[in-house]
N, C-alpha and C positions, 0 to 999 in steps of 0.2 A: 805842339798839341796834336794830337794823336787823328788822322780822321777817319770818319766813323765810314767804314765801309757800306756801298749801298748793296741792298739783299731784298729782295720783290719777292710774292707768291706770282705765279702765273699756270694759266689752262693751258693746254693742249690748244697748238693750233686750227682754227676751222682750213674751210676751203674744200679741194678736192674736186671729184670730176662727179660724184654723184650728186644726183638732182638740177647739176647747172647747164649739162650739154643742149640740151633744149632753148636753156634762154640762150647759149652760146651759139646756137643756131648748126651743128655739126656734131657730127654718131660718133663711136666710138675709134672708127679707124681714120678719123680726120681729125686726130690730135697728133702732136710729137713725143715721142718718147722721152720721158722725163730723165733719160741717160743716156738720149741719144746724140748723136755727132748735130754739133752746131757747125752753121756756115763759117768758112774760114773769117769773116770780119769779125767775130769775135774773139779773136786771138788777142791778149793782150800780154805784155809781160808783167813775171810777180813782183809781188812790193816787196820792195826793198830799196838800199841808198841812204846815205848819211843824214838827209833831209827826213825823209819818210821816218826812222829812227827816233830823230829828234823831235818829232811830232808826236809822236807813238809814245814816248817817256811822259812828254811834257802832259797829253790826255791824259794818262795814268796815270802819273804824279799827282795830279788836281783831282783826281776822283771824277773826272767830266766822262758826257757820251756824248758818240759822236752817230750821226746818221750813215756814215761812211760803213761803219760798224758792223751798229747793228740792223740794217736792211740789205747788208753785203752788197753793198756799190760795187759794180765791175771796177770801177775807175778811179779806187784807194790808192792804188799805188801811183800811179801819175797826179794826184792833187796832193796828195800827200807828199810826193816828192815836192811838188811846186809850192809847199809851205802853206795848203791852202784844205780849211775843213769846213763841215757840217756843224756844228754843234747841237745838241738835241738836248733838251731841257727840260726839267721836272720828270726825269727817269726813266728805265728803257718798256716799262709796262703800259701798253695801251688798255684801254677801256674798253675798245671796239674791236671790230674782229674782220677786217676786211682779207678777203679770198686769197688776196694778192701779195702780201706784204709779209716780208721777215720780221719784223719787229713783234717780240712777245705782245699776247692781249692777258687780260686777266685783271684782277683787284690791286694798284696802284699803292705802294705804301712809301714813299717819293716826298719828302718834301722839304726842301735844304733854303731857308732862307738867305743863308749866304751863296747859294748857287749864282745869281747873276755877279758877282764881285770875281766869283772864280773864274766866270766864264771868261768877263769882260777882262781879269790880267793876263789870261792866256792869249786872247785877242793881241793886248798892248804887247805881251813878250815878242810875240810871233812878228809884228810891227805889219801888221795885213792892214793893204787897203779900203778891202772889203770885208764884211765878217756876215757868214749867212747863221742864221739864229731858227732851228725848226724847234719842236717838239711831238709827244705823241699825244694823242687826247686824253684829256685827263674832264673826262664826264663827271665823273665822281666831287670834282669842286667847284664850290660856289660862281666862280666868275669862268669854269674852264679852263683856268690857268691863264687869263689873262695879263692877270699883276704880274707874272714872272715873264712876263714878255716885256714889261713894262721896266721889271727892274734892269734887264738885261739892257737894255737902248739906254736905259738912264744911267748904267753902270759902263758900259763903253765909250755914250759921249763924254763921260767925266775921264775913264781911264786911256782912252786914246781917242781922241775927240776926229782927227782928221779921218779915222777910218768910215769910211759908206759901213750901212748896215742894214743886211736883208733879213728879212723875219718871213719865215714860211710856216704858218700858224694853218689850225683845223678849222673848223666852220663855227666853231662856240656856240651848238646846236642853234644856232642863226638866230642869237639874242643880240642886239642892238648896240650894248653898253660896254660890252666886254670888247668891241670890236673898234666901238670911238674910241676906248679907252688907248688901245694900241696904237691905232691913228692919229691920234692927239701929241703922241710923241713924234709924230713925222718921221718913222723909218722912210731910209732913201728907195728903198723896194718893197713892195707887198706884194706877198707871196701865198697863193693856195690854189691847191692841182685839182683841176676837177677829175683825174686822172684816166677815168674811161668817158666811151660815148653816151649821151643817156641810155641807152637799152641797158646794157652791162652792168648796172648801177644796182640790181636788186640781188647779184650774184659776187658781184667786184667791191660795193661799198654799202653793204650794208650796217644799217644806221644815221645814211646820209640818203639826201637827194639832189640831183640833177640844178632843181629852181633854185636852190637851199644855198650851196656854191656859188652860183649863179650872183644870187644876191648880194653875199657877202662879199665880191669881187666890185660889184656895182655899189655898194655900197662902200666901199673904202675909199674908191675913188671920188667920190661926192664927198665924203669929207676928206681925203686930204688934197685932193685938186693936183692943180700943178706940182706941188712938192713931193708927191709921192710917186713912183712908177710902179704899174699892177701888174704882175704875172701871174699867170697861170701853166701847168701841164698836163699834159696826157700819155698814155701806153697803147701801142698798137700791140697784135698778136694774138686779141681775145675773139677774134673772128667778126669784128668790125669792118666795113667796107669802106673805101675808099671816099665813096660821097656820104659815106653816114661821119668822116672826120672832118669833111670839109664844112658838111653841115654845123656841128658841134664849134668846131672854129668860128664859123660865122654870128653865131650865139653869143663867143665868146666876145667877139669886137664889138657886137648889140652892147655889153654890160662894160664897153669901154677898157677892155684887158687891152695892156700894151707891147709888151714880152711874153714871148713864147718858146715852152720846149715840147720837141713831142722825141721821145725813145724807144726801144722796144722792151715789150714786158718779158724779163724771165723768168721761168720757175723756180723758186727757192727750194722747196721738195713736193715729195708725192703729196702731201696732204693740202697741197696750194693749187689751184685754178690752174687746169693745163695751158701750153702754147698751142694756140689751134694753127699759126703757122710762121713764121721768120721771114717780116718783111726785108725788100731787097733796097741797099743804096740807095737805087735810085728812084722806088717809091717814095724814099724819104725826100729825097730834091726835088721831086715831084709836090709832096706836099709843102715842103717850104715854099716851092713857087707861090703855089695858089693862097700859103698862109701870108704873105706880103702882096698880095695881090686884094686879099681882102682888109690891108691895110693895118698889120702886124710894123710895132716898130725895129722890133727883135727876135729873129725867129732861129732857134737852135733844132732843128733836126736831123736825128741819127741815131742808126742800132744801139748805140753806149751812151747816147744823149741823156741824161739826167739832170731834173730839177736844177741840180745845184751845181752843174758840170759847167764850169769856165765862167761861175758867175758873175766876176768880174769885168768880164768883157760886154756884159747884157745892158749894160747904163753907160754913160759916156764918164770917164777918169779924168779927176784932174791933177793927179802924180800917177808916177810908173812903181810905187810900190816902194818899202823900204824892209826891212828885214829878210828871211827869204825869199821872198816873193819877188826884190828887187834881184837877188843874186841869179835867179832862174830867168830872167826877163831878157 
C-alpha cells in the first residue's frame, strides 16, 4: 500500500531582532553576528556512518519525523550514529510561533492515525532501549494531541515492551485532562522545557507562560509519583544572567523537576531571536554545580547539550541496549 506522502501549509517564520532587544536587555552592537565565527567548541563532525544511514532510511521509509531534523540538532550525526532519535509526532507544523525554534509554525494539516504503530515499529526495529517521543503543538485539536501521545506508549509498550519511553510533550495550554491522560500511561520520563528564563518568555515563547510550564511539570509529578521521572530544559545565550538561571532552576526543583538539561541557544537564521553571547564551558560546570546543589537528580550541561542529548543515560538502565545502540556501547 502506497503511503500517503505528508505535505503542510506553513507561515513565514517569526522572530528577529526587532522589537525584542529591549526585552533582551542589550542594543544593537551586543548581538552576534548571525554568520559569524562561533567558539571552537562548536566544532562538530558531519553525519555520516553506516549507522546514521540506516537510521536516515529506516525515518524515511516510515513516513516519520524526527526532532533531530527538523529544529536542526547540532548533534544528529553522533545520535544518529549511536542508533539513537527524536521522534516527533503529529507533523512537522507548529501552531505557535516561538522566536527560537526551527520547526515550521502555521495551520497543521497532520493527522495519521496509524502514526503511533509506525513510530512504535521503528522503535522495536532499531531494538532501543530508550525511545524519546516529542511533538510540535498542535492547538488546533481538541485534547492538544494528547491521545497521539497515548497511542504512541501504548503502541511501544505492546511492540517493544522493554524499551524505557520518554515523552517530551507541550503545555496543552495547561488543561488538566489531556495531561492525566498522558500520565496515566506512566511514561518512564516526562518531559517539557521551560526552555528560557521567565523574562524571555514574552519574546522566546510566545503563547505560553512561565507559571503555565511550571505547573504542568508539577502537576505530572503528582500524578505519576514515583513512577515517573520529570525533566525539564533551558537555553542560555538570550542575554540571561547567571543568577537569573540559578533562580529559574530553583523554581524548577519548587515544582519537584528531577532531571535537567540546560545548552546553548543557536540561531537558526536571521529571522530567529539573535545570540546576545556564547556562554563559555565552564559557565556551564559552573551551573551544573549549583544545579545539583539545588538538588537536581540529573543534570546535563553544555554548548551542544540538548533536550534529548544522551537521553538514555538521564534515568538509571536496567540492560546495555540491544540493536545498535548495543553495538556502539
Amino acid at each position: 500500500m502506497a503511503t500517503r506522502e505528508h505535505q503542510t501549509r506553513s507561515r513565514a517564520k517569526p522572530g528577529g531582532i526587532a522589537n525584542v532587544l529591549d526585552v533582551l536587555g542589550v542594543g544593537p552592537d551586543e548581538i552576534e553576528p548571525h554568520r559569524g565565527r562561533k567558539p571552537k567548541w562548536f566544532k562538530v563532525p558531519a553525519p555520516g556512518g553506516a549507522r546514521y544511514r540506516q537510521l536516515q532510511h529506516l525515518i524515511d521509509s516510515a513516513n516519520l519525523h524526527t526532532v533531530c531534523r527538523e529544529a536542526a540538532c547540532p548533534n544528529i550525526g553522533e545520535c544518529w550514529q549511536r542508533g539513537t532519535a527524536t521522534f516527533m509526532i503529529l507533523g512537522d507544523v507548529c501552531t505557535r510561533r516561538c522566536g527560537f525554534c526551527h520547526v515550521k509554525s502555521g495551520r497543521p494539516t497532520w493527522n495519521d492515525p496509524l502514526e503511533p504503530a509506525r513510530v512504535a515499529r521503528s522503535v522495536a526495529r532499531l531494538g532501543l532501549r530508550h525511545a524519546v517521543i516529542t511533538s510540535v503543538d498542535r492547538d488546533d485539536l481538541p485534547d492538544y494531541g494528547a491521545s497521539a501521545f497515548v497511542g504512541v506508549i501504548r503502541e511501544i509498550r505492546r511492540q517493544s515492551p522493554r524499551t524505557k519511553v520518554e515523552v517530551l510533550t507541550p503545555d496543552f495550554r495547561g488543561a488538566e485532562a489531556p495531561l492525566a491522560r498522558v500520565i496515566a500511561e506512566r511514561p518512564d520520563v516526562f518531559n517539557h522545557n521551560v526552555e528560557v528564563v521567565p523574562r524571555l518568555y514574552r519574546v522566546a515563547r510566545r503563547g505560553s507562560t512561565w507559571e503555565r510550564s511550571r505547573q504542568v511539570l508539577r502537576a505530572a509529578k503528582e500524578l505519576g509519583g514515583d513512577e515517573v521521572v520529570t525533566k525539564s530544559g533551558l537555553m542560555v545565550g538570550l542575554g540571561e544572567s547567571f543568577e537569573e538561571m540559578v533562580q529559574a532552576l530553583g523554581e524548577l526543583r519548587e515544582s519537584r523537576v528531577q532531571v535537567l538539561t540546560v545548552g546553548q541557544y543557536l540561531r537558526p537564521t536571521e529571522l530567529h531571536l539573535p545570540v546576545v553571547r556564547y556562554w563559555h564551558p565552564d559557565e556551564f560546570a559552573r551551573l551544573e554545580r549549583a544545579a545539583y546543589e539545588l538538588g537536581f537528580e540529573h543534570v546535563a550541561a553544555g554548548p551542544l547539550v540538548r533536550s534529548s542529548y544522551h537521553a538514555d543515560q538521564h534515568v538509571p538502565q536496567s540492560e546495555p541496549g540491544v540493536g545498535p545502540l548495543r553495538e556502539s556501547a
